[in-house]
C-alpha positions as CSV (number, residue, x, y, z in Angstrom):
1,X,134.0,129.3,109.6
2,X,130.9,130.8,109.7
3,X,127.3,129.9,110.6
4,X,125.9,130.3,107.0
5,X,128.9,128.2,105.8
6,X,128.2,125.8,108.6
7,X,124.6,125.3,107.5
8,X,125.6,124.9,104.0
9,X,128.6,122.2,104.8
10,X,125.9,119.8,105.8
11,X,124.5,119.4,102.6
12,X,125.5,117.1,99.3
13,X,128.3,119.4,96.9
14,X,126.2,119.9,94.2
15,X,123.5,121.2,97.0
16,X,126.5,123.0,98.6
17,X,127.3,124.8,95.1
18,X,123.7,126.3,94.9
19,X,123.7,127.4,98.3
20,X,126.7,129.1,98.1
21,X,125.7,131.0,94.4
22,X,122.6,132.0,96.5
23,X,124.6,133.2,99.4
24,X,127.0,135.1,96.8
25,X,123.8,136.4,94.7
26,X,122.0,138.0,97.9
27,X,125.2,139.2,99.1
28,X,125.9,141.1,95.9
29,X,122.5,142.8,95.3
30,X,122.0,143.5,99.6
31,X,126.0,144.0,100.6
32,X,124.4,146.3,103.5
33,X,121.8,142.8,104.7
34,X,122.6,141.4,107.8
35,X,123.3,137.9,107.6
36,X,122.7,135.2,110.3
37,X,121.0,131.7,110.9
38,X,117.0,132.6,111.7
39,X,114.4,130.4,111.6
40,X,117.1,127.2,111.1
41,X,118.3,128.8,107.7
42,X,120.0,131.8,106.4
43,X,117.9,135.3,107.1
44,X,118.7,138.6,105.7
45,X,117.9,141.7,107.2
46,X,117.8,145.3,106.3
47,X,117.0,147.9,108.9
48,X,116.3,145.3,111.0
49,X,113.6,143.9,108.8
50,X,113.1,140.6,107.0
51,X,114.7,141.1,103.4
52,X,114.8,136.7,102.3
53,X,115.8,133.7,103.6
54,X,116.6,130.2,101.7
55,X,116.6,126.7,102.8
56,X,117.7,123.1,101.5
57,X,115.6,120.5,101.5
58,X,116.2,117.1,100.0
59,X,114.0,117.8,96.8
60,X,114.3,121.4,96.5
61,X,115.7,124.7,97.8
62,X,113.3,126.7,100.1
63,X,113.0,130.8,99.2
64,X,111.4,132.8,101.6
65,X,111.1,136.5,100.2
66,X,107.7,137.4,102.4
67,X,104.4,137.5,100.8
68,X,105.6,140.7,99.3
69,X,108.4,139.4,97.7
70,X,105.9,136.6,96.2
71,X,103.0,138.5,95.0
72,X,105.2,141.2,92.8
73,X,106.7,138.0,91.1
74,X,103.1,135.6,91.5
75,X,103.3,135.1,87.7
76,X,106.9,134.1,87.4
77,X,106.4,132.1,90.7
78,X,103.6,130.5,89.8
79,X,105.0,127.2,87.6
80,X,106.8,126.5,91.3
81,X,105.3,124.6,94.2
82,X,104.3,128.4,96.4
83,X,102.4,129.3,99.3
84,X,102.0,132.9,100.2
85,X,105.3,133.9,101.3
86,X,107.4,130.7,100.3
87,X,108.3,128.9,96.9
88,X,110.0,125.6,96.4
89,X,112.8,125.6,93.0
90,X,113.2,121.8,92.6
91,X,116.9,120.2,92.8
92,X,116.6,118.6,89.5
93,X,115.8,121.7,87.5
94,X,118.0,124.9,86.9
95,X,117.9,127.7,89.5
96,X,116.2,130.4,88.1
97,X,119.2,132.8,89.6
98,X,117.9,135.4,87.4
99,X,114.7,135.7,88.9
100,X,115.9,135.1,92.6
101,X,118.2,138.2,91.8
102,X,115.2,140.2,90.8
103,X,113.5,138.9,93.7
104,X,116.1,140.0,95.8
105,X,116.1,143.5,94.5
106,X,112.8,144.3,94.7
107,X,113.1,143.7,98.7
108,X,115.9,145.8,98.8
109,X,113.8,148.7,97.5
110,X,110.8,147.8,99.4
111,X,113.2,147.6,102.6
112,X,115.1,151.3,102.1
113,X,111.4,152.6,101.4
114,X,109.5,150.9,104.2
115,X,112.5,152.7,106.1
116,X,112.2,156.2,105.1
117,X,108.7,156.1,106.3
């Protein structure tokens, strides 16, 4: 087993189930990311950079796309608890997957530019 499926094993099944469709989504839109424990939660890294990261929490799942990641997507972010690089999706609402995915894409992008440079 590995250390992302570790981290996600210690959390309730319905917790577990979210987790994992994040894992999945990430993997799918970043299949080059690097993927390892950072910070005390799955990190994702392109070219050595920060891509996202996610987090459970008793109330909500952490989301950690840099302040990049949050300001291209401030007005779809901004009915979620936020600071400048984090946003909280509460437990007892639906995952906006869609806009995670999006999220996700964007820092893809913004990764494979930033390299380029």
């Amino acid at each position: 087993m590995d250390e992302i499926e570790k981290y996600i094993e210690q959390f309730p099944e319905n917790v577990q189930g979210i987790l994992r469709n994040m894992r999945k989504l990430i993997k799918d839109n970043a299949p080059e990311a690097e993927e390892k424990i950072s910070y005390g939660m799955p990190g994702y890294k392109i070219h050595g950079k920060p891509l996202v990261y996610f987090a459970a929490y008793k109330n909500h799942i952490g989301f950690y796309a840099t302040p990049t990641g949050h300001s291209e997507f401030k007005d779809e972010l901004s009915k979620y608890k936020h600071g400048k690089g984090s946003v909280q999706f509460p437990l007892d609402k639906p995952m906006p997957y869609e806009l995670i995915e999006r999220i996700v894409k964007y820092r893809v992008t913004e990764n494979n530019t930033n390299n380029k440079k």
